[in-house]
C-alpha positions as CSV (number, residue, x, y, z in Angstrom):
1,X,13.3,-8.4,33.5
2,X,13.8,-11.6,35.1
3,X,14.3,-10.3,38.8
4,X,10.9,-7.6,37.7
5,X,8.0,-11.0,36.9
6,X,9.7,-12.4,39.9
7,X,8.9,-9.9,42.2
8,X,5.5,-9.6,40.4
9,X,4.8,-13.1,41.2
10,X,5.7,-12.5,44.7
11,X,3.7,-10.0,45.4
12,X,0.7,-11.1,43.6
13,X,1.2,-14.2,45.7
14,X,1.4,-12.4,49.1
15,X,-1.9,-10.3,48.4
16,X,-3.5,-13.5,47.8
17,X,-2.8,-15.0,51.3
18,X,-3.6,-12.0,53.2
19,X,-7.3,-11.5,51.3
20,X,-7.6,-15.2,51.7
21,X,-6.9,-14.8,55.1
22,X,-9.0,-11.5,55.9
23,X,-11.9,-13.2,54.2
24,X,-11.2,-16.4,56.5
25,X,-11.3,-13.8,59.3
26,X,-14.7,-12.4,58.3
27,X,-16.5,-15.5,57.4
28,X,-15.6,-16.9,61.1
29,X,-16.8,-13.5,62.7
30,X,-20.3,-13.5,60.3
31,X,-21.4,-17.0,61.8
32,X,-20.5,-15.9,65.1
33,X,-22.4,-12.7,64.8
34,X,-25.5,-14.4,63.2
35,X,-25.5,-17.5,65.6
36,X,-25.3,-14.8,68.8
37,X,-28.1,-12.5,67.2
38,X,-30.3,-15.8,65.9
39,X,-29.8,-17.3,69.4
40,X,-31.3,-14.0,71.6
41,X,-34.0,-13.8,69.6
42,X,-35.0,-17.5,69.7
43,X,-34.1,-17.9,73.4
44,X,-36.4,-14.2,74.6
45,X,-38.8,-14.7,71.8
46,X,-39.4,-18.4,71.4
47,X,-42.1,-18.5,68.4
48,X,-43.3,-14.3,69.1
49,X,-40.4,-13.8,67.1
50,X,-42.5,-10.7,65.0
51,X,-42.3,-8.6,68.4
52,X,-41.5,-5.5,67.3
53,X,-39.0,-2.6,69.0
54,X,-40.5,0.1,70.7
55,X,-39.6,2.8,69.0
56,X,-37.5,1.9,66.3
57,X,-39.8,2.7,63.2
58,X,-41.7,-0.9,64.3
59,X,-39.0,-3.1,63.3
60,X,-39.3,-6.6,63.8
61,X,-36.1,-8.4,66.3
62,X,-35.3,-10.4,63.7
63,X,-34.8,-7.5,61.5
64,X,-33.6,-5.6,64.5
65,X,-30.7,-8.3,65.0
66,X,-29.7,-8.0,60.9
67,X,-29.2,-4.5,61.9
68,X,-26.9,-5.0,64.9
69,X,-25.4,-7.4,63.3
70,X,-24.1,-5.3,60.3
71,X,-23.4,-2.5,63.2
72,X,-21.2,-5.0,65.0
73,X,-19.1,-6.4,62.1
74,X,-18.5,-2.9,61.0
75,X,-17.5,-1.7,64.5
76,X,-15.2,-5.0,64.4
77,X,-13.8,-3.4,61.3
78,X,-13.1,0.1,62.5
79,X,-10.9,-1.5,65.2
80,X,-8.7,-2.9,62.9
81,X,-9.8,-6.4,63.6
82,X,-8.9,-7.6,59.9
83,X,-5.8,-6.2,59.9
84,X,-3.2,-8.8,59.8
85,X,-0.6,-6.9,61.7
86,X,-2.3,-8.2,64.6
87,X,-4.0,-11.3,63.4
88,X,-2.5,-14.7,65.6
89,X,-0.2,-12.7,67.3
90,X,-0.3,-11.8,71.1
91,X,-3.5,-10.8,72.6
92,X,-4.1,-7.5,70.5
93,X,-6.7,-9.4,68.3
94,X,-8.7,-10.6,71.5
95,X,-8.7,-6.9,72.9
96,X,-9.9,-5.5,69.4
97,X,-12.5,-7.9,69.5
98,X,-13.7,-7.0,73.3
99,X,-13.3,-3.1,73.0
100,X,-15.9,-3.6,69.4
101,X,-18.6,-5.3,70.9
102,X,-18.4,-3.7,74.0
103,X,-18.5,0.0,71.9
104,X,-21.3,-1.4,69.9
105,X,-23.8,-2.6,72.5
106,X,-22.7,0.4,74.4
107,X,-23.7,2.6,71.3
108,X,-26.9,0.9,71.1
109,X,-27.4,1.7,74.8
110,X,-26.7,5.6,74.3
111,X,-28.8,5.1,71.1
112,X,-31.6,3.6,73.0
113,X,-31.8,6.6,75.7
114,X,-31.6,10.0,73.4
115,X,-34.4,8.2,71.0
116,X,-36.1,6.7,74.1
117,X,-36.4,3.0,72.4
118,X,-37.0,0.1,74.6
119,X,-35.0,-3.2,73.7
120,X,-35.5,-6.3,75.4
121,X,-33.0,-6.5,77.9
122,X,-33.1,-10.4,77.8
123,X,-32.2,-10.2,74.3
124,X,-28.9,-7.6,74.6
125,X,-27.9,-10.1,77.4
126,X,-27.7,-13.2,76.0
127,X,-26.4,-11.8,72.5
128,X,-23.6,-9.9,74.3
129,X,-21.3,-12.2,76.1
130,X,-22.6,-15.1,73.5
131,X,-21.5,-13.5,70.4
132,X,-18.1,-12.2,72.2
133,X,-17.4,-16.0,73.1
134,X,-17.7,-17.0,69.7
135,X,-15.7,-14.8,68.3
136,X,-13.3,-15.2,70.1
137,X,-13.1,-19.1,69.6
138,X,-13.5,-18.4,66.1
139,X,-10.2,-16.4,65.9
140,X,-8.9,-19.2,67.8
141,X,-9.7,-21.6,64.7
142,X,-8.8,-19.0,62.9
143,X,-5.2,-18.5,64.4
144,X,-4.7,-22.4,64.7
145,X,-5.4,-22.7,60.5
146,X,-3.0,-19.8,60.1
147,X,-0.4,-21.3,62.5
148,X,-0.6,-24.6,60.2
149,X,-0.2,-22.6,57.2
150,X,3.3,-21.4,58.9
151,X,4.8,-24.6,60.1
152,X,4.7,-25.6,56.5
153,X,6.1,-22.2,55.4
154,X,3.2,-20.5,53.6
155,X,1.5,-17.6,54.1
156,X,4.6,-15.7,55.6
157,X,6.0,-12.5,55.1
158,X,9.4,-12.7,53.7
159,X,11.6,-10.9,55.7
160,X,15.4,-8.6,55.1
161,X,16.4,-7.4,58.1
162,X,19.4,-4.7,58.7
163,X,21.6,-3.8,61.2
164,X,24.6,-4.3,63.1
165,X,25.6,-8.0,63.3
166,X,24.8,-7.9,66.5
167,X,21.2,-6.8,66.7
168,X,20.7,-8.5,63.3
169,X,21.8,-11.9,65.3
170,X,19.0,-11.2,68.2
171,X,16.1,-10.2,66.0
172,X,16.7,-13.4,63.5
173,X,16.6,-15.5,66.7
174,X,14.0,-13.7,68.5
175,X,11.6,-14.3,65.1
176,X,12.8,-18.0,64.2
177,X,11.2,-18.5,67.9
178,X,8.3,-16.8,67.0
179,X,7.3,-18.3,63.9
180,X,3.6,-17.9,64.1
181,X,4.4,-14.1,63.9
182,X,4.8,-15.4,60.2
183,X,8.5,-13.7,59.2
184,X,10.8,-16.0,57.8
185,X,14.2,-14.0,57.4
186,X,15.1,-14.8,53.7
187,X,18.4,-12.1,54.0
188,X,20.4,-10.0,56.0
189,X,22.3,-6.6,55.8
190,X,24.7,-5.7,58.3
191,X,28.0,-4.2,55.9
192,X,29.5,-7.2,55.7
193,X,31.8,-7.9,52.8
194,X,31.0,-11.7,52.9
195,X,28.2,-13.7,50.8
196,X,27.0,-15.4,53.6
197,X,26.2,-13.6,57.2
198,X,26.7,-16.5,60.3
199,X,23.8,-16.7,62.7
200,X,23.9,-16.9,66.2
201,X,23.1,-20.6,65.6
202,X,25.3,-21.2,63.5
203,X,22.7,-21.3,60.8
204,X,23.9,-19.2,57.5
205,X,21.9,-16.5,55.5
206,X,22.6,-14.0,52.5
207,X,24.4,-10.8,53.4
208,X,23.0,-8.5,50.6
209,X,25.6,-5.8,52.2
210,X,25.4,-2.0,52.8
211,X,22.0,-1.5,55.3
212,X,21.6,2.0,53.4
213,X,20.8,-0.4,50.1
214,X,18.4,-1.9,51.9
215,X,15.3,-1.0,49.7
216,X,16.8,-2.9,46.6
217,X,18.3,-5.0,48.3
218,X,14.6,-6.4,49.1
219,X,13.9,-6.6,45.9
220,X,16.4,-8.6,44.7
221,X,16.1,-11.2,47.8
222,X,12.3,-10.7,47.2
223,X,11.5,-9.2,50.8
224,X,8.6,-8.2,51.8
225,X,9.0,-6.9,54.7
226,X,12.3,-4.9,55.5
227,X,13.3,-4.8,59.3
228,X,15.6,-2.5,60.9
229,X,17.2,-4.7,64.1
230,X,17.7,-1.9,67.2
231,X,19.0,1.1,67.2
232,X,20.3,2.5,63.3
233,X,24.2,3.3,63.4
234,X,23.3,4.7,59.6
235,X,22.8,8.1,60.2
236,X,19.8,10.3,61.7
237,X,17.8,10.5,58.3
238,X,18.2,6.6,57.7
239,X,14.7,5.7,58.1
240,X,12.9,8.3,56.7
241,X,14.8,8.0,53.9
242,X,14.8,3.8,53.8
243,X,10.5,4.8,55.0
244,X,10.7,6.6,51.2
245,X,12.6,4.4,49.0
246,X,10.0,1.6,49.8
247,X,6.9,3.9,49.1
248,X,7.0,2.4,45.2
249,X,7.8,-1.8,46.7
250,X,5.6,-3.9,48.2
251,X,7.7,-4.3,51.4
252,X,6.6,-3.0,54.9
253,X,9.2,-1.3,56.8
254,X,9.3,-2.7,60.8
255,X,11.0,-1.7,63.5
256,X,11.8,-4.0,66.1
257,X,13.7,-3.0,69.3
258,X,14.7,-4.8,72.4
259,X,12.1,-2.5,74.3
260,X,9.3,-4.5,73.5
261,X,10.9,-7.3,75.8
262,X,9.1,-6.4,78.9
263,X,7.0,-3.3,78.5
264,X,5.2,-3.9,74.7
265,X,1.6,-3.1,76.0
266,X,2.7,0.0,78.2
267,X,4.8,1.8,75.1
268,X,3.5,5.3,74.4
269,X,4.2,7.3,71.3
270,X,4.8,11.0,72.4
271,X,6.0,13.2,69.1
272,X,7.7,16.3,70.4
273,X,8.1,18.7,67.4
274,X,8.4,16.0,64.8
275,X,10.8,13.7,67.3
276,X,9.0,10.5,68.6
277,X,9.3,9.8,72.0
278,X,8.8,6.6,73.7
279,X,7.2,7.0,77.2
280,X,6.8,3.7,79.1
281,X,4.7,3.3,81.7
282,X,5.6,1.9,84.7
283,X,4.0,-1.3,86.4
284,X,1.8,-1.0,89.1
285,X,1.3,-3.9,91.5
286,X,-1.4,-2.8,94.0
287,X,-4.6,-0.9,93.4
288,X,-7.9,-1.2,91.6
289,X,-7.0,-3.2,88.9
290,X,-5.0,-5.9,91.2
291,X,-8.9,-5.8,93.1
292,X,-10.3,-6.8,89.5
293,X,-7.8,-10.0,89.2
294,X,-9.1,-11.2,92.8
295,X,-12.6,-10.7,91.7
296,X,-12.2,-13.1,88.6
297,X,-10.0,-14.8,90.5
298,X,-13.1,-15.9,93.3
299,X,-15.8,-16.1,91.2
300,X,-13.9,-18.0,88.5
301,X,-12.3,-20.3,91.1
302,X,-15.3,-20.9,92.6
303,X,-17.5,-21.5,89.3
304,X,-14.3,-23.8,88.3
305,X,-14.3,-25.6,91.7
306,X,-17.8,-26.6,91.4
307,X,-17.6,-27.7,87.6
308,X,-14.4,-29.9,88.6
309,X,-15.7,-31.3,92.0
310,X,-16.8,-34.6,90.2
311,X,-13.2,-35.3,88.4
312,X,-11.4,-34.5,91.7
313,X,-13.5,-37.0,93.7
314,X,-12.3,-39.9,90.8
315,X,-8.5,-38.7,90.8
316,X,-8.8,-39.1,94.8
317,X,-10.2,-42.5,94.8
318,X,-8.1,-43.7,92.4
319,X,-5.1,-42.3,94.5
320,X,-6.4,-43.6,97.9
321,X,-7.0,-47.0,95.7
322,X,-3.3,-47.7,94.1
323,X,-0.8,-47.6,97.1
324,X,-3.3,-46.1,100.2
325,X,-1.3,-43.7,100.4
326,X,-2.2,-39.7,101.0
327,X,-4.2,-38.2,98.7
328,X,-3.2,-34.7,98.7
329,X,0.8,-33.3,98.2
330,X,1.5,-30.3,100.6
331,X,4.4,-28.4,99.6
332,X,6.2,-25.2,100.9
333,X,5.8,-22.5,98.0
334,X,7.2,-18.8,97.7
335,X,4.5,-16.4,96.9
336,X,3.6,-12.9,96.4
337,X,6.3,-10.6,97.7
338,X,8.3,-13.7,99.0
339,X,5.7,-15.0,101.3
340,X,5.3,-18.5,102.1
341,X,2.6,-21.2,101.6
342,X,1.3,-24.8,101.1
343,X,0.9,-25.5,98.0
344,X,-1.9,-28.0,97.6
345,X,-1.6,-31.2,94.8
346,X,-2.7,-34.0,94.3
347,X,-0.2,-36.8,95.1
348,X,1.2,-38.1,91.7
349,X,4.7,-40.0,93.3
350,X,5.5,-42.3,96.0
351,X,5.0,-41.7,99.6
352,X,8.6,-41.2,100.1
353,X,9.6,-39.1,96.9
354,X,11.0,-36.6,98.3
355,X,13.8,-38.9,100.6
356,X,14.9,-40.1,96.8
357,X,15.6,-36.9,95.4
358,X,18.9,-36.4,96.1
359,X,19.9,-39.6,94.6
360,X,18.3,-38.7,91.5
361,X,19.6,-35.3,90.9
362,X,22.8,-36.9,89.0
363,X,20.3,-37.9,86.0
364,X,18.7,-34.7,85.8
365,X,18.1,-33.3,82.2
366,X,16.5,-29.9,82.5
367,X,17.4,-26.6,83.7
368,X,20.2,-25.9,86.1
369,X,17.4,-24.7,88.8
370,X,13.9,-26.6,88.1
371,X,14.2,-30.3,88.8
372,X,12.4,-32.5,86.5
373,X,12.5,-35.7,84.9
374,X,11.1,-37.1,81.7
375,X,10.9,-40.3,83.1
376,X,11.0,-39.6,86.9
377,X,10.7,-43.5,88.9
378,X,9.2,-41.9,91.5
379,X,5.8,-41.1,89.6
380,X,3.1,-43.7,90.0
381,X,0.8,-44.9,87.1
382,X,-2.2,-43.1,88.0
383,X,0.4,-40.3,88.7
384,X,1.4,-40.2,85.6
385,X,-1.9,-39.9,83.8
386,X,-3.1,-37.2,86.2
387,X,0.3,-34.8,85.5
388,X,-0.7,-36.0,81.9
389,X,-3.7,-34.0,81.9
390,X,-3.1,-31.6,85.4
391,X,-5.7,-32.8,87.3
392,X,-2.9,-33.1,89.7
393,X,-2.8,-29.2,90.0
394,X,-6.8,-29.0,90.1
395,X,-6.5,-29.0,94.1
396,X,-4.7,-25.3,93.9
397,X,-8.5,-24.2,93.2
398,X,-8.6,-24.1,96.9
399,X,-5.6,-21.9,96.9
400,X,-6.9,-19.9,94.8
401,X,-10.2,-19.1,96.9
402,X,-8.0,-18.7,99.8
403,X,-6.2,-16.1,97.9
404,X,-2.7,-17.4,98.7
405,X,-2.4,-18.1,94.2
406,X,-4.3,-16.4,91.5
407,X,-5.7,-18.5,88.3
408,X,-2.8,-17.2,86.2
409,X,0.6,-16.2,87.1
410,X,4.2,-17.1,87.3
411,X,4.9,-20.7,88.3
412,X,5.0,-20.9,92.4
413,X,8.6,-21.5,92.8
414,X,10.3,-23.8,95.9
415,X,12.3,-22.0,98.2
416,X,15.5,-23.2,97.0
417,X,14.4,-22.0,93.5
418,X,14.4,-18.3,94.7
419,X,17.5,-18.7,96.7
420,X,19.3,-19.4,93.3
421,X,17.6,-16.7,91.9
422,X,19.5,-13.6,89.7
423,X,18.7,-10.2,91.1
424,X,16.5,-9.8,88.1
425,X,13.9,-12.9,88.4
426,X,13.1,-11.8,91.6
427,X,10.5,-10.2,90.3
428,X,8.5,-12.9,89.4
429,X,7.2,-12.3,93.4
430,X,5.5,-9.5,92.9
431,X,2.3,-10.9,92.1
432,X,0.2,-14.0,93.2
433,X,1.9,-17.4,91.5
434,X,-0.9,-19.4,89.3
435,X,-2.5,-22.5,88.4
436,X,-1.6,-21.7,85.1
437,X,0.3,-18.9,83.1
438,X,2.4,-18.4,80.1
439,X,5.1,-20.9,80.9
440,X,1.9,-23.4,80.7
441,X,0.5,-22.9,77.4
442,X,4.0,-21.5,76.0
443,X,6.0,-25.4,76.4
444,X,5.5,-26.6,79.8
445,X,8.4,-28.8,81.0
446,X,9.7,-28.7,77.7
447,X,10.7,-25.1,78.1
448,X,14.6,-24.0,79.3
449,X,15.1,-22.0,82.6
450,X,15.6,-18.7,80.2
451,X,12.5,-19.2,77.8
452,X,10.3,-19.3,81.8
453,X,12.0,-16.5,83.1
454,X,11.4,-14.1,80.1
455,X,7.8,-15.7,79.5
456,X,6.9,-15.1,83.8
457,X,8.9,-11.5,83.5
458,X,6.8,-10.6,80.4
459,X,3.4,-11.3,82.5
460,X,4.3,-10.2,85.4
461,X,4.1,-6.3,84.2
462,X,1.4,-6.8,81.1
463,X,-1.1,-9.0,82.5
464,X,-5.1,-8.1,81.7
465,X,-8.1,-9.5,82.1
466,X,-8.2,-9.9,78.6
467,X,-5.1,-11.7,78.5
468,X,-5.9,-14.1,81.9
469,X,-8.8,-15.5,80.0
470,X,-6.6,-16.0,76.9
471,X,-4.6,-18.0,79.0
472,X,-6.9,-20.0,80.2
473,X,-8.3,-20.9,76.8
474,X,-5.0,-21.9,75.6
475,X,-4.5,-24.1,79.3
476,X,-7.5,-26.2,78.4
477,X,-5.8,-26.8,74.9
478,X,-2.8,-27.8,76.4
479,X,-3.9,-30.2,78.9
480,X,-6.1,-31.9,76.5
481,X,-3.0,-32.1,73.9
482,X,-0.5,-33.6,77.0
483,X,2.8,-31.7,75.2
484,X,5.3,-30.9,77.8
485,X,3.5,-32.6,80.9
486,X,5.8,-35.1,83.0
């Protein structure tokens, strides 16, 4: 009875967050809708805000916009965009989001030509790319409220996972460093005889024993999520039959698998007479969309460029005024398929920095290729506010246009970096390095040589659009915040 209200508790507890959360999720995409909608009709309309559609049974804009409105958060809907398997975790959300409003206005569009009703084009084009901006940053408050919920342990899903020690030991590590995916492993089930299962950490967890017990065991650890680490050594009928003895629980059943390491967005389900294949496609780093990423890459650049003209002319007078020194740091950089360029920086150390490197390689405390220094002697004071904040890197906009970098990418490694290279990071070169990327808004300096590589190898063959300007987002977040920059 005791271990029954307990679970009750648990799970009344859980449904709580996640309508809490939903509702958060709605509430943020209502005021985004209605500010969008209220802003096209004020902005084509002014005070002629009674113009009626052509067409459309005389309705007023206003009443016109309540309309789309509804249309839009109901297409939101229907793309799963309050579902919180994808809520605050990896760019899925953000593509929902896109692919809704863009099938909305695009229904309105086929809606508009079979019933021959005339819009006002001025209206559809300001409430288009306004409303998709807020929502987006509105899932961004969202995600950032949701990721402060986690960091103080709430509104998680309490996770069992089961396996072979082994797997169990990489998907309890892989999840502890991915905490705003919001599973904190409670217990474990490998087979093991002993009370306590030893993490790869160190760290210690409950080892409720046998993973074919796995559905009670999650009640009595009070799971509610069960997750079944790599391939199953149980037999071929242990899912479906784990899939049936949770039907009556609470729990979700996930599978996690060391696929999803490189190739997550290009996994294809393919069932073959009740038998699910995976079929993976394979990058591609040439073609039309690699044309699409220059495009955004020159007219973003060159909108950025012109934005940021009056902070670069400030960080070059200060430079020129500290030391007299040269303004701008050229550097030798490996690009795209191993080609060569000069990088272009502001200056941020001494004149002579590089003639004191080697003397300073004895007190390095980072990775075993990247050379950096928390407190590097070399840096100069308005050095160190620019790195601060990367207006040092802002001169790479000129890069950019010239197309030797891209506005997001892997870092642009030194020479000697790729010459210590594995086989396998090589293929960080096969596309353009960028101002920014994941290793940017992931930690920065603060992140080790493996968490880059997987973070740069990840990008490199599932980068989108969608995703670029995610990036970016999260770059102007982390500049402002400083973590990570020295």
């Amino acid at each position: 009875m005791a271990i029954d209200q307990r679970v009750t508790t648990v799970a009344s507890t859980d449904v709580g967050w996640r309508r809490k959360m939903q509702a958060r999720l709605f509430a943020f995409d209502f005021v985004a809708v209605a500010v969008a909608l209220g802003t096209a009709v004020i902005i084509r309309f002014g005070d002629e805000t009674d113009r009626r559609v052509s067409g459309l049974a005389e309705l007023s804009y206003p009443q016109t916009a309540v309309l789309l409105g509804i249309a839009w958060l109901a297409t939101i809907a229907a793309f799963g965009g309050y579902s919180l398997r994808v809520v605050a975790v990896g760019s899925a959300e953000y593509h929902g989001l896109a692919r809704a409003t863009w099938s909305t206005f695009g229904g309105i569009a086929i809606f508009a030509a079979l019933f021959q009703i005339q819009f006002a084009r001025g209206f559809l084009l300001v409430a288009l790319p306004l409303g998709l901006f807020l929502l987006l940053v509105g899932r961004l408050a969202a995600r950032r409220m949701l990721v402060r919920q986690r960091e103080r342990g709430e509104w998680v899903e309490r996770a069992l996972v089961v396996g072979s020690p082994v797997e169990v030991r990489y998907v309890v590590d892989a999840m502890e460093r991915a905490s705003i995916a919001g599973y904190k492993v409670v217990a474990v089930a490998t087979g093991g005889t002993d009370a306590e299962f030893e993490l790869a950490d160190g760290g210690m967890l409950p080892e409720m024993g046998l993973p074919e017990d796995a559905a009670r065991s999650a009640v009595i650890s009070g799971a509610t999520a069960v997750v079944v680490a790599g391939q199953s050594s149980s037999g071929p009928t242990f899912l479906r039959d784990l899939g049936w003895a949770l039907e009556d629980t609470d729990c979700d059943l996930v599978l996690a698998s060391r696929i999803t390491d490189v190739a997550g967005p290009r996994i294809h389900w393919q069932p073959v007479d009740g038998l699910p294949l995976i079929a993976v496609d394979m990058p591609r780093y040439t073609g039309v969309k690699y044309l699409g990423k220059r495009a955004f890459d020159v007219i973003v650049g060159g909108l950025g460029t012109l934005a940021l003209m009056p902070v670069m002319l400030i960080a070059a007078l200060a430079i020129k005024l500290e030391d007299r020194g040269p303004i701008f740091y050229r550097q030798e950089r490996v690009g795209v398929n191993g080609d060569r360029f000069r990088i272009t920086k502001f200056r941020s150390m001494v004149p002579d920095a590089e003639a004191k490197q080697a003397e300073l390689r004895a007190r390095h405390d980072g990775n075993a290729i990247l050379f950096k220094l928390r407190a590097d002697p070399r840096v100069t004071r308005v050095g160190r506010f620019i790195r601060r904040y990367s207006i040092d890197e802002l001169p790479q906009l000129f890069d950019v246009l010239r197309g030797d970098m891209s506005l997001v990418g892997p870092r642009p490694p030194l020479p000697t970096e790729v010459d210590l290279y594995d086989q396998h990071v090589h293929r960080r070169l096969y596309v353009k390095p960028g101002i920014t990327g994941p290793w940017q808004v992931g930690g920065r300096s603060n992140l080790t040589w493996d968490e880059s590589v997987r973070k740069d190898l990840y990008y490199v063959e599932n980068w989108s659009i969608t995703g670029d300007l995610l990036i970016l987002v999260k770059t102007v977040r982390a500049v402002i915040r400083g973590d990570g920059a020295y």
